[in-house]
Backbone as XML, in Angstrom:
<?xml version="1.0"?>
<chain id="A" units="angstrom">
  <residue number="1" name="UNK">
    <atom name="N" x="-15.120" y="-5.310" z="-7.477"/>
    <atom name="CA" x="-14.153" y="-4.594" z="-6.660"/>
    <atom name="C" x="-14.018" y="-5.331" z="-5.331"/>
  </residue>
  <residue number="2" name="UNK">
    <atom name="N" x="-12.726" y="-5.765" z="-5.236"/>
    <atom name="CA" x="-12.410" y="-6.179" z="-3.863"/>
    <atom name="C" x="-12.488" y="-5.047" z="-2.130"/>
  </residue>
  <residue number="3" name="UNK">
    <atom name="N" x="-12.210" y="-5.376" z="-1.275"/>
    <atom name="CA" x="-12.320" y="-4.671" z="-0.217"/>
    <atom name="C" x="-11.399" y="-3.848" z="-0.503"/>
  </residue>
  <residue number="4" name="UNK">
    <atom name="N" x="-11.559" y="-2.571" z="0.854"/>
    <atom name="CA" x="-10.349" y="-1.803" z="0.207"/>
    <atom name="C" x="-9.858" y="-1.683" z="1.712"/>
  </residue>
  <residue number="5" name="UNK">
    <atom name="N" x="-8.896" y="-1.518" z="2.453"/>
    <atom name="CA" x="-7.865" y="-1.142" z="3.467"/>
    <atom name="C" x="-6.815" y="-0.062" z="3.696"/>
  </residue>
  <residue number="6" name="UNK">
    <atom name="N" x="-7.797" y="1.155" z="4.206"/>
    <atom name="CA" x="-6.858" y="2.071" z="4.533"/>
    <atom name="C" x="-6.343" y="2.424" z="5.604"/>
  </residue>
  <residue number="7" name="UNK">
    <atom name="N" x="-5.093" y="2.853" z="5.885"/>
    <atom name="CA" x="-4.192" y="3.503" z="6.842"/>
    <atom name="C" x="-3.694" y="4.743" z="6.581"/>
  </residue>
  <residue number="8" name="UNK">
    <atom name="N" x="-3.787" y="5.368" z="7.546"/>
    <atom name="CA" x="-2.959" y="6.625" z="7.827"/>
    <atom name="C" x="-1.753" y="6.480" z="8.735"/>
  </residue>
  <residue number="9" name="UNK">
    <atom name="N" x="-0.480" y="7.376" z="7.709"/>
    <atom name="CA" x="1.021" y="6.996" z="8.509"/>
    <atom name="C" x="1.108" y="8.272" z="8.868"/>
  </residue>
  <residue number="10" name="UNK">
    <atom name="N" x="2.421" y="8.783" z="9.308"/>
    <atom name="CA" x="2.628" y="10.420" z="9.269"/>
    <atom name="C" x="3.987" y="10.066" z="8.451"/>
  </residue>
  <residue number="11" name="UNK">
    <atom name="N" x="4.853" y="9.018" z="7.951"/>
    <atom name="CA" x="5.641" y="9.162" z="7.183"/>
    <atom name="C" x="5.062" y="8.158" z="6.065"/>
  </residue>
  <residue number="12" name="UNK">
    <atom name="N" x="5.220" y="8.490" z="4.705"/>
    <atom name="CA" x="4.640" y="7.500" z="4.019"/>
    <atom name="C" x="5.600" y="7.069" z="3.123"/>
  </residue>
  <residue number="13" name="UNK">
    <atom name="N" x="7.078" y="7.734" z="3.486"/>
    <atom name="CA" x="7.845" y="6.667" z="2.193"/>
    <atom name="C" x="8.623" y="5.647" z="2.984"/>
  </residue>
  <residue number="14" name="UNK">
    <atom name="N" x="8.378" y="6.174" z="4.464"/>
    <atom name="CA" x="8.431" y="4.967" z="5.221"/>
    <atom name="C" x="7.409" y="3.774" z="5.343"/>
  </residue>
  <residue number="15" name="UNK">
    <atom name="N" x="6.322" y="4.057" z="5.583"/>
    <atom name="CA" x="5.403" y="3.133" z="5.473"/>
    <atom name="C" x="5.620" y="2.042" z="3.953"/>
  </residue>
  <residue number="16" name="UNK">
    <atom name="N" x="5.440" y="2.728" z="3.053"/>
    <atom name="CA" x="5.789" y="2.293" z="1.623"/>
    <atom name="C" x="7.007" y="1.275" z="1.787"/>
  </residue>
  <residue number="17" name="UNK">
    <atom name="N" x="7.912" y="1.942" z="1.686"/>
    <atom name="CA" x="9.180" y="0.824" z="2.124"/>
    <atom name="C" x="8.889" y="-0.506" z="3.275"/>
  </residue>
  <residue number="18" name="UNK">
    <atom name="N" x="7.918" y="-0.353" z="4.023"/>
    <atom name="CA" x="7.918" y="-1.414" z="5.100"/>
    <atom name="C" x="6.639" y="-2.100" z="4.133"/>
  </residue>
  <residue number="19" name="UNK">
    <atom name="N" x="5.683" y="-1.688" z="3.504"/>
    <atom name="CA" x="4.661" y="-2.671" z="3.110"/>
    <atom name="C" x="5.052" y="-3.452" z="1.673"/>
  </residue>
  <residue number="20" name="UNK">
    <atom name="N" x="6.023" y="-2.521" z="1.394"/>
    <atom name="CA" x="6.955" y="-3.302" z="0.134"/>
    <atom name="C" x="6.903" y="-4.764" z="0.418"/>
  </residue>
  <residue number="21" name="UNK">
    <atom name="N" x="8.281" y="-4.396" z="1.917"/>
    <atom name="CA" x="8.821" y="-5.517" z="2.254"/>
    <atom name="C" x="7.965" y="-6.884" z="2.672"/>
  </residue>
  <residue number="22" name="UNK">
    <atom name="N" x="6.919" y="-6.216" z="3.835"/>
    <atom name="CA" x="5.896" y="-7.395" z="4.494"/>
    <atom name="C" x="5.131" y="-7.992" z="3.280"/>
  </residue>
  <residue number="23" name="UNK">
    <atom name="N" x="5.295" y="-6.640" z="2.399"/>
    <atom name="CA" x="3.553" y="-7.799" z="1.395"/>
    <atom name="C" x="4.092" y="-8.063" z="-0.164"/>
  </residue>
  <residue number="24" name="UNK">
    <atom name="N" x="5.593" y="-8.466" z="0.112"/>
    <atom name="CA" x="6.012" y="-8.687" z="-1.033"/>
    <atom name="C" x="5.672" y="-8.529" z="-2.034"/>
  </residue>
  <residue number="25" name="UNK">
    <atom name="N" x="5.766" y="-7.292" z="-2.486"/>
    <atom name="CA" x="5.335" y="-6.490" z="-3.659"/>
    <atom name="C" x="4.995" y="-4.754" z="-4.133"/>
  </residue>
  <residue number="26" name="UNK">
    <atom name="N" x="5.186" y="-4.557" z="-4.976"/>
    <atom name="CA" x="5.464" y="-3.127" z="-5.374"/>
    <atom name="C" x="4.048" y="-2.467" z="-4.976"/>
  </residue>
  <residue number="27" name="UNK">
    <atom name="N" x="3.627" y="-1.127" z="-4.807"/>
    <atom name="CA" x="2.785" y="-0.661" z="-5.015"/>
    <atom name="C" x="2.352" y="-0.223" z="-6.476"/>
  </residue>
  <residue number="28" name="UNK">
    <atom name="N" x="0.903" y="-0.064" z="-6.753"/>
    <atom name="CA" x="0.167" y="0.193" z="-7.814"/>
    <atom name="C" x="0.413" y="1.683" z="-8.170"/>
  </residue>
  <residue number="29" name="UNK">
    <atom name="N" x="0.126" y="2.745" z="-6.947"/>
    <atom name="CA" x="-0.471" y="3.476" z="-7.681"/>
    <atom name="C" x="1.070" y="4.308" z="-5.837"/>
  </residue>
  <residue number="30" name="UNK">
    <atom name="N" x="1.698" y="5.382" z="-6.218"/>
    <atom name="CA" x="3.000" y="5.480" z="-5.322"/>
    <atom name="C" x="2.391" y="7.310" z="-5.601"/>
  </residue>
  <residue number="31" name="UNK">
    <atom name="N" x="1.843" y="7.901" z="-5.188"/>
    <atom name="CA" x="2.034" y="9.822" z="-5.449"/>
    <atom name="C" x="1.878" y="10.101" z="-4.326"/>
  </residue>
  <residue number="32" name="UNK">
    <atom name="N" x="2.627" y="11.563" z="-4.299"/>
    <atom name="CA" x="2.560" y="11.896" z="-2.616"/>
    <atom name="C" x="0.519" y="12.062" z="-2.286"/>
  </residue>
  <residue number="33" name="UNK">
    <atom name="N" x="1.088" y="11.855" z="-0.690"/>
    <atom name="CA" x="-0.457" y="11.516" z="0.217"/>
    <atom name="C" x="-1.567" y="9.948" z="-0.387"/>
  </residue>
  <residue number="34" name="UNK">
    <atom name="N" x="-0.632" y="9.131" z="-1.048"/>
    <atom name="CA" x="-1.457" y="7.870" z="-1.340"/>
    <atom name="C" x="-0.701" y="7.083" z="-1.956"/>
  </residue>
  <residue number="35" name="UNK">
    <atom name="N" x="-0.611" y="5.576" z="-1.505"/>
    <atom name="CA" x="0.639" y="4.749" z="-1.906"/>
    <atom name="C" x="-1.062" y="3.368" z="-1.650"/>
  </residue>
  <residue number="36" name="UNK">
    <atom name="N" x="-1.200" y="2.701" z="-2.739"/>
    <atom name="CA" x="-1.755" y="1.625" z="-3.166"/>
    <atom name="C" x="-1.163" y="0.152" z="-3.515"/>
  </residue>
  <residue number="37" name="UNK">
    <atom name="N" x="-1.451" y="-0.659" z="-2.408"/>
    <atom name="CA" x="-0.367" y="-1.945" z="-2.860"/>
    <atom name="C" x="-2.106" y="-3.139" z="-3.189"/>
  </residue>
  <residue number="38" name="UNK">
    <atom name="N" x="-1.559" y="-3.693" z="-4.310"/>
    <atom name="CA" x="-2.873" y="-5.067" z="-4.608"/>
    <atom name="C" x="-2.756" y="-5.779" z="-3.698"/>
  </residue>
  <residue number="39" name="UNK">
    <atom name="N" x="-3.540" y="-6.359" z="-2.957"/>
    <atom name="CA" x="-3.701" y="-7.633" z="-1.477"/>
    <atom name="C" x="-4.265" y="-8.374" z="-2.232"/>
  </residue>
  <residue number="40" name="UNK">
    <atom name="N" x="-4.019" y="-9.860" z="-1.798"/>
    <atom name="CA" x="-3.921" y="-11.205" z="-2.248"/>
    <atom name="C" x="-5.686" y="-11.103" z="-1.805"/>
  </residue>
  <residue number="41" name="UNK">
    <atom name="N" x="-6.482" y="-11.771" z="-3.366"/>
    <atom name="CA" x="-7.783" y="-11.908" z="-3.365"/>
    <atom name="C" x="-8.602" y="-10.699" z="-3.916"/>
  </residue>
  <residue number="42" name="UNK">
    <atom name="N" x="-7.564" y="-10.135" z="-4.574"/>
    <atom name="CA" x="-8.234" y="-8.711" z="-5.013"/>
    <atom name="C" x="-8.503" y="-7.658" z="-4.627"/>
  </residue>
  <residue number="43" name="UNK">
    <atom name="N" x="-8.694" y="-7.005" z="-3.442"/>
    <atom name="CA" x="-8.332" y="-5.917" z="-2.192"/>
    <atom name="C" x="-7.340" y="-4.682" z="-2.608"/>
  </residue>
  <residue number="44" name="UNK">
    <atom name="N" x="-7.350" y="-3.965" z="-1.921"/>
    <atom name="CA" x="-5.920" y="-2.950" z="-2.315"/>
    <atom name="C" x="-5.950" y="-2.008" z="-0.887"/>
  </residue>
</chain>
């Protein structure tokens, strides 16, 4: 298991939409209160 990196937003389909964009790529795992994107090196 890679590291893991969490944040707290107060909007999260905003957040979602912006980490789309910066980390070029979809999220894993998208349900309300938790949006999971894979980071380069195995991480999430």
């Amino acid at each position: 298991m890679g590291d893991l990196f969490i944040l707290y937003v107060s909007h999260q389909p905003r957040a979602r939409d912006f980490y789309a964009i910066a980390l070029n790529t979809a999220p894993t795992i998208d349900t309300p209160g938790m949006t999971e994107f894979p980071l380069p090196g195995g991480g999430s």
